[in-house]
C-alpha positions in Angstrom: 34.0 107.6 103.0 36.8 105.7 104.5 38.3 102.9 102.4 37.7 99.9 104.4 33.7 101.3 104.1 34.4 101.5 100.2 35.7 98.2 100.0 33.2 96.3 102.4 30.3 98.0 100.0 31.9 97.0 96.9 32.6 93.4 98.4 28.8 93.0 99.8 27.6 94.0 96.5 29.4 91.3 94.8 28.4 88.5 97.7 24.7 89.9 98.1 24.2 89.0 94.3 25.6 85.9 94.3 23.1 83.1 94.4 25.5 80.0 94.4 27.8 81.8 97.8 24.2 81.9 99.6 23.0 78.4 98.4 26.4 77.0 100.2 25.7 79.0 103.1 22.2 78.3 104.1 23.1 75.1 103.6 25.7 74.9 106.0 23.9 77.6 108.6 20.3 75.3 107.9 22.5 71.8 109.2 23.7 74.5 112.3 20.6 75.1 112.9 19.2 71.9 113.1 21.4 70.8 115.3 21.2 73.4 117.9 17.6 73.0 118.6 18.8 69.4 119.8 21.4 70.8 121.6 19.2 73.0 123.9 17.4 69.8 125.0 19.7 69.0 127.4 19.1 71.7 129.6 16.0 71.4 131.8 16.1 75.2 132.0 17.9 77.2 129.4 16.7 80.9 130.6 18.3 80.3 133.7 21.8 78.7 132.7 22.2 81.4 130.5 21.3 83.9 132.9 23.4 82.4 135.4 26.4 83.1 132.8 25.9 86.2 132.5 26.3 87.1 135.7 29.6 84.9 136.1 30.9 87.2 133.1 29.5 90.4 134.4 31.4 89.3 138.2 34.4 88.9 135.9 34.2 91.9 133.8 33.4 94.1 136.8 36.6 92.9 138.8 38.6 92.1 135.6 42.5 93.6 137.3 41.8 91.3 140.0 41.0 88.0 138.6 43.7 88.7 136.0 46.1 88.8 138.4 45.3 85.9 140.5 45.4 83.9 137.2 49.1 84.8 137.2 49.5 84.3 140.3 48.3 80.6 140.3 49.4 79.9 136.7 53.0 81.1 137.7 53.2 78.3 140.6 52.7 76.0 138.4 56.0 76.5 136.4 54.3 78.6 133.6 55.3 81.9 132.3 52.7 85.3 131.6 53.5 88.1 129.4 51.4 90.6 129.6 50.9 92.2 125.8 49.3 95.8 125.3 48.8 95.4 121.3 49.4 93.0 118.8 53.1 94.3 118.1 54.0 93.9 121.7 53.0 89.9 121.1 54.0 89.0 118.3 57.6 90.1 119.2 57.8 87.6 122.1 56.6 84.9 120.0 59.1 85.7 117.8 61.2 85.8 121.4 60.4 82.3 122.3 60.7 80.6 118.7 64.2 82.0 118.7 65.4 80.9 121.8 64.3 77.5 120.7 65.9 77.5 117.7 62.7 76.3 115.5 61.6 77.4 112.2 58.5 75.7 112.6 55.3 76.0 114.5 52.1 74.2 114.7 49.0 76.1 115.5 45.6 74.9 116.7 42.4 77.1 115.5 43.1 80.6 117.5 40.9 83.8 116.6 43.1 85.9 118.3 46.2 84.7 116.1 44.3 85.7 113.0 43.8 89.2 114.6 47.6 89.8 115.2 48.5 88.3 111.7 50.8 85.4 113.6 51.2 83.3 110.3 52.4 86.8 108.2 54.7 87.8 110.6 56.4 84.4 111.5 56.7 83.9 107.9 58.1 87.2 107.2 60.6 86.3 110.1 61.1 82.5 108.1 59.1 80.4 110.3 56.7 78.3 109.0 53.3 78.2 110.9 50.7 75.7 109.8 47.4 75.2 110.4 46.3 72.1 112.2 42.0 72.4 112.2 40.7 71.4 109.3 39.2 74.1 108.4 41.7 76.5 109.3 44.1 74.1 106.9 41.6 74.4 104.3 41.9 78.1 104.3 45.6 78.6 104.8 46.0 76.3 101.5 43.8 78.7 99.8 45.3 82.0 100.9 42.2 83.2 102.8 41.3 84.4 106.5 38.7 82.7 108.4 34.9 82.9 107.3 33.3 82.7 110.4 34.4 82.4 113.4 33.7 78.9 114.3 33.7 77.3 111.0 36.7 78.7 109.1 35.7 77.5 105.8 31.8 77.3 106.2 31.6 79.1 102.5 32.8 76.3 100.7 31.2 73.1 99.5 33.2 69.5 99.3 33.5 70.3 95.7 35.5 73.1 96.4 37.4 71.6 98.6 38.1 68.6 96.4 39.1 71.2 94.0 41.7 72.9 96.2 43.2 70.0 97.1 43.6 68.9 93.7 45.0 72.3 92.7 47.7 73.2 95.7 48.5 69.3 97.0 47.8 67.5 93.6 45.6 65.4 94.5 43.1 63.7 92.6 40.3 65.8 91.7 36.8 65.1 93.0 38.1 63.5 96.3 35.1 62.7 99.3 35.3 64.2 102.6 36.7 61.3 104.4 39.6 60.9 101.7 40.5 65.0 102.0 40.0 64.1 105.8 42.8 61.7 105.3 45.3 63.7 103.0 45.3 66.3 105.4 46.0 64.6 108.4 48.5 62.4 106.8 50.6 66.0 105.5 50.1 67.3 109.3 51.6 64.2 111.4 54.7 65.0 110.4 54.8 68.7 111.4 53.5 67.9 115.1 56.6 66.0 115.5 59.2 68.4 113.8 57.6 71.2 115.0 59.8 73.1 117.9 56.6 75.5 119.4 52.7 74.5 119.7 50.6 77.7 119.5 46.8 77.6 120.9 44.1 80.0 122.0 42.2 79.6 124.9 38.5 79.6 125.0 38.5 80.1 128.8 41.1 80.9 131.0 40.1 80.0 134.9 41.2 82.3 138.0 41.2 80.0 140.6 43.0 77.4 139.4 45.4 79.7 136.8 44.3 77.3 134.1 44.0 77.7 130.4 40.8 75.7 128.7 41.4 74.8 124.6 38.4 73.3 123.1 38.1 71.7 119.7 36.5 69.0 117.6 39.5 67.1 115.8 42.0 66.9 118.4 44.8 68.8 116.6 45.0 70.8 119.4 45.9 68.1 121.8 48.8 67.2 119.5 49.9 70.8 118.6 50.3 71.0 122.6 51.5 67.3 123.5 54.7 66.7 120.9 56.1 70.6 120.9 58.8 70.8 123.6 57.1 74.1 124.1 53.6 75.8 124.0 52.6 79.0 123.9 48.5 80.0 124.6 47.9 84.0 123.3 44.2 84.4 124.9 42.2 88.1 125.2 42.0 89.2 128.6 38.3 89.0 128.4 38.5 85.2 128.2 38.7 84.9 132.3 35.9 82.9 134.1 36.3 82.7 138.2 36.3 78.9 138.8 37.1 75.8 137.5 33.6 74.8 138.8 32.1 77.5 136.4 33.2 74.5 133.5 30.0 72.5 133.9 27.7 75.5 132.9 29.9 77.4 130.0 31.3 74.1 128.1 27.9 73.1 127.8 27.1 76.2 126.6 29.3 76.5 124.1 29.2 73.2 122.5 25.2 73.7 122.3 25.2 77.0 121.0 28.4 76.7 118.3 28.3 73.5 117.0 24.8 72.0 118.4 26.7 69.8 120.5 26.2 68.9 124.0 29.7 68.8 124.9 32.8 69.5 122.4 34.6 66.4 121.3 38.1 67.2 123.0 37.8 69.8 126.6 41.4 70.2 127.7 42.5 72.1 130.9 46.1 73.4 130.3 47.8 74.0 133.7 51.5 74.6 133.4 54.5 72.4 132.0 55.3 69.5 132.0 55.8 67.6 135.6 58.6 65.9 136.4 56.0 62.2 137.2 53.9 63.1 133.7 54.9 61.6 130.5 53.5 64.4 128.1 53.0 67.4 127.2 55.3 70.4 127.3 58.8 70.9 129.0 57.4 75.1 128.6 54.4 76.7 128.7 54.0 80.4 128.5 50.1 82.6 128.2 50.4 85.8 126.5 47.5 87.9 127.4 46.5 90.2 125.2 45.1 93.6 125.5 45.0 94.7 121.7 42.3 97.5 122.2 40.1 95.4 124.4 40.3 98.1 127.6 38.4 100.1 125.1 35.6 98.2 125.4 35.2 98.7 129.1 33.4 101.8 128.2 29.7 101.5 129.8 27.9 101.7 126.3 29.5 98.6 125.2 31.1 97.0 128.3 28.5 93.6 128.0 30.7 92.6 124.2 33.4 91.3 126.6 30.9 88.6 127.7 31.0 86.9 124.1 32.9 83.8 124.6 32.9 83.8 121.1 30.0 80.6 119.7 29.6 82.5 116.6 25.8 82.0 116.8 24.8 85.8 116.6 26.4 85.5 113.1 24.2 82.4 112.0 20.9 84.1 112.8 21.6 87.4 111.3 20.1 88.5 108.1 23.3 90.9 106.6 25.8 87.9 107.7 23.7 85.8 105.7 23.5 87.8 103.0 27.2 89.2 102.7 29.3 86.6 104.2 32.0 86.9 106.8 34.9 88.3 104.4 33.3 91.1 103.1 33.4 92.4 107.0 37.1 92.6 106.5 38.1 92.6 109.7 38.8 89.3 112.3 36.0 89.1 114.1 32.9 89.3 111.6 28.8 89.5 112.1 26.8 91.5 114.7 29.4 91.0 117.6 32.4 91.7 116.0 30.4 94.8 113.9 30.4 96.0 117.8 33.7 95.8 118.8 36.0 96.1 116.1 35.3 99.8 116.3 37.0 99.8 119.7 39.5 97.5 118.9 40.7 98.7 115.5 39.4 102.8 115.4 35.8 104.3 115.5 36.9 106.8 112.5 37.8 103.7 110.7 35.5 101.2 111.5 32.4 102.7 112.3 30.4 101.7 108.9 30.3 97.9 110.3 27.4 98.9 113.2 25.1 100.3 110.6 25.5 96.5 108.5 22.9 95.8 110.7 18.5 95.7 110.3 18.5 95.9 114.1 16.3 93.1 114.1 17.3 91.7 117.7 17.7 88.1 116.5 21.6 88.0 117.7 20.4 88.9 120.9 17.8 86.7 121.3 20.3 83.6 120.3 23.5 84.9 121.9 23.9 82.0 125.2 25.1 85.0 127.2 22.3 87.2 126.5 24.4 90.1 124.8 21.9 93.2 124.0 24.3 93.2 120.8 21.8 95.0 119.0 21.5 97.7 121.7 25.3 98.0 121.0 25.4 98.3 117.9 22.9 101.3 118.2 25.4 102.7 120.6 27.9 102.7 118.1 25.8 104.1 115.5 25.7 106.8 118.4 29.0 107.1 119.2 30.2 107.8 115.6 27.6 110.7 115.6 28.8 112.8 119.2 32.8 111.8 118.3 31.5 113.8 114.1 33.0 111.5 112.5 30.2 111.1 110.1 30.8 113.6 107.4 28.5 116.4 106.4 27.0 115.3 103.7 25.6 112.0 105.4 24.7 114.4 108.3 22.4 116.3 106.0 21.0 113.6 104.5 19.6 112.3 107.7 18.5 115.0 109.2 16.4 115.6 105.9 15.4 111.8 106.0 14.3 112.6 109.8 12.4 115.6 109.1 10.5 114.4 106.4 9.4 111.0 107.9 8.2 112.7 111.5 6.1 115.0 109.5 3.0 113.7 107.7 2.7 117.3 106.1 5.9 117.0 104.3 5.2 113.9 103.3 2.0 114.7 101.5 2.9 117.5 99.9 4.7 115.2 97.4 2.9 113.3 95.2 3.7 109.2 94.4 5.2 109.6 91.3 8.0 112.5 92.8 8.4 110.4 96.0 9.6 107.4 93.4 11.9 109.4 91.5 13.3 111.1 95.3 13.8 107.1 96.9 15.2 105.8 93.8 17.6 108.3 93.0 18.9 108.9 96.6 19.3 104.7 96.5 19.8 103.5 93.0 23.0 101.9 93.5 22.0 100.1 96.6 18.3 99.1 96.1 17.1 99.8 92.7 20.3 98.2 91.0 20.2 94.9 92.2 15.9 94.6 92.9 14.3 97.2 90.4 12.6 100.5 91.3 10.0 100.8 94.0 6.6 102.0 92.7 4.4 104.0 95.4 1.0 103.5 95.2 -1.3 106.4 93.7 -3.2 106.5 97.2 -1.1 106.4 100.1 -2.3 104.7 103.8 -2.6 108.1 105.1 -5.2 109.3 102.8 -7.0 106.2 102.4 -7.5 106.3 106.3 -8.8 109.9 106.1 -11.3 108.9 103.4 -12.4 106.2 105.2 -12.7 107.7 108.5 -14.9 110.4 106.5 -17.6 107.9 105.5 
């Protein structure tokens, strides 16, 4: 057993026990909910938009060195700059690069996934830059030392009451503040560092071939400001991220509003272009796009290709049962719940990662609410599969599913053993992660299989 398998049992223990961490997030997944069933009203026909996106994705995908490079090739004509990244290392140096040459030891950063996976904050601060968060949530977090919960609502584990509490604890505060008043504290601390601030960092939900374009959408309009006062911006965006056209807009924005937040349309939709232009009286006098690689080639493998669709609305991890059960930091890894249980094997090492595809009942429920119509599921089987041909499952597990397989496709076996040694067999082999937390299972002195034969003779 690895240790990042050892930890993420030991951590979904502790979350899968505690009644007050699932309380706060039914809560918040019930409102999400909610919401999205409105949200899907404004399509007059669902099944076909989200069909029709798949295929965009799949064109995409198919011809990704191609679209990739006529990105570049129109984002460049525009007065912006592409560096090409191959891992995390590779991109993090040139933002290090570009902060530098600008002389700033401060950043401002709008919500970005992809910064969490390379670690920006830890290394800019190990390097003395301050970054700060500017999303709300994201803030929230950073104040209280943690990564992102989920990958649309950073801090979706905690109640106003803990929030109150945080503030009151790392910004002195008064305790027991509303949400409008933390609303207010936090954006009266971060108006300051939009204008000192010497770099804007963002992500990029979409980045558009056609037009070599990079698409930031968000809720608060931090971003807008982390990209409109720095003299420079810089946009680190997966490669995966491409769409063909600008046209393709009206289908995915729609899309992802409905299916992350419940919205019909995000709040603030922002088309990034290039710098600055000489008749424009904002925004930066630099832009630059890092696309990242980090492992994602990997996931061009057949099995698993379709996990570059995700364009990341998180709602795979709202409808799954272990997500709800464990929460999003027990995954330890970036990218948490079903989809990233299927690709941060690829992206961070089978050997290493492998345990995250079986967190799963393989109920189907991410695929049916994924807006892309991901067979995540099917994926995560593939996984399961992939561990097994690459042996890196040791031989001890092998054993005990091989036994487990023999016994269950053989009613013989299964018989021979009577209910009382089948208990003591199923709660021995899984006393630490059944019988602890629910009690022991009890099998009934008659089982189905001989009740049907008794019935069949009379």
């Amino acid at each position: 057993m690895t240790e990042q398998q050892t930890v993420f049992l030991a951590k979904s223990d502790i979350k899968a026990q505690d009644l007050e961490h699932k309380r706060k997030l039914s809560f918040n997944i019930g409102k999400y909910n909610d919401a999205v069933v409105k949200g899907k009203q404004q399509f007059a026909e669902l099944e076909l938009a989200r069909k029709k996106a798949k295929n965009i994705k799949w064109k995409i995908i198919e011809s990704l060195d191609k679209y990739l490079e006529q990105f570049e090739k129109n984002f460049t004509a525009r007065g912006g700059k592409v560096i090409w990244a191959e891992t995390a290392e590779e991109a993090l140096q040139e933002v290090l690069q570009i902060c530098r040459a600008k002389n700033t030891t401060q950043v401002v950063k709008a919500k970005s996934m992809v910064t969490e996976e390379i670690h920006l904050n830890e290394f800019l601060a190990e390097n003395g830059i301050e970054s700060v968060e500017t999303d709300l949530g994201e803030y929230i977090q950073q104040l209280d030392g943690e990564p992102p919960y989920h990958i649309v609502t950073p801090a979706m584990h905690k109640s106003k009451e803990d929030v109150a509490k945080l503030f009151h604890e790392k910004l002195g505060t008064e305790p027991n503040l509303t949400p409008p008043e933390i609303t207010k504290i936090a954006r009266r601390n971060l108006r300051q560092k939009y204008i000192t601030a010497g770099v804007g960092i963002t992500g990029g939900n979409f980045l558009i071939a056609d037009v070599g374009a990079v698409c930031v959408t968000e809720n608060e309009g931090n971003g807008r400001l982390t990209t409109t006062f720095p003299s420079t911006h810089i946009a680190i965006v997966g490669i995966e991220k491409l769409i063909p056209s600008i046209n393709d807009l009206e289908l995915f924005w729609p899309l992802l509003a409905t299916y992350g937040t419940g919205q019909q349309v995000t709040v603030y939709n922002t088309i990034f272009n290039g710098p600055r232009k000489a008749d424009e009286n904002d925004g930066p006098d630099e832009m630059y796009v890092i696309l990242l690689d980090n492992g994602r080639t990997n996931l061009l493998r057949s099995e698993v290709r379709e996990s570059m669709y995700c364009i990341r609305c998180g709602s795979c991890l709202n409808a799954c049962p272990v997500y709800k059960n464990i929460g999003g930091h027990a995954y330890g890894a970036t990218y948490s719940g079903p989809i990233g249980s299927v690709i941060t094997p690829h992206l961070k090492g089978m050997a290493e990662n492998k345990h995250l595809s079986y967190a799963s009942s393989l109920c189907g429920n991410c695929t049916e609410v994924c807006p892309l119509k991901i067979n995540i599921h099917e994926m995560l089987l593939e996984n399961r599969a992939i561990a097994v041909d690459d042996r890196l499952n040791g031989s001890t597990e092998n054993m005990g599913w091989q036994l487990w397989k023999d016994a269950m496709m053989s009613r013989r076996l299964m018989n021979i053993a009577g209910p009382g040694m089948k208990g003591k067999v199923v709660n021995m082999v899984f006393k630490n992660s059944w019988v602890q937390g629910r009690g022991a299972i009890e099998f009934a002195p008659r089982s189905f299989n001989k009740m049907w034969k008794e019935r069949m003779k009379n």
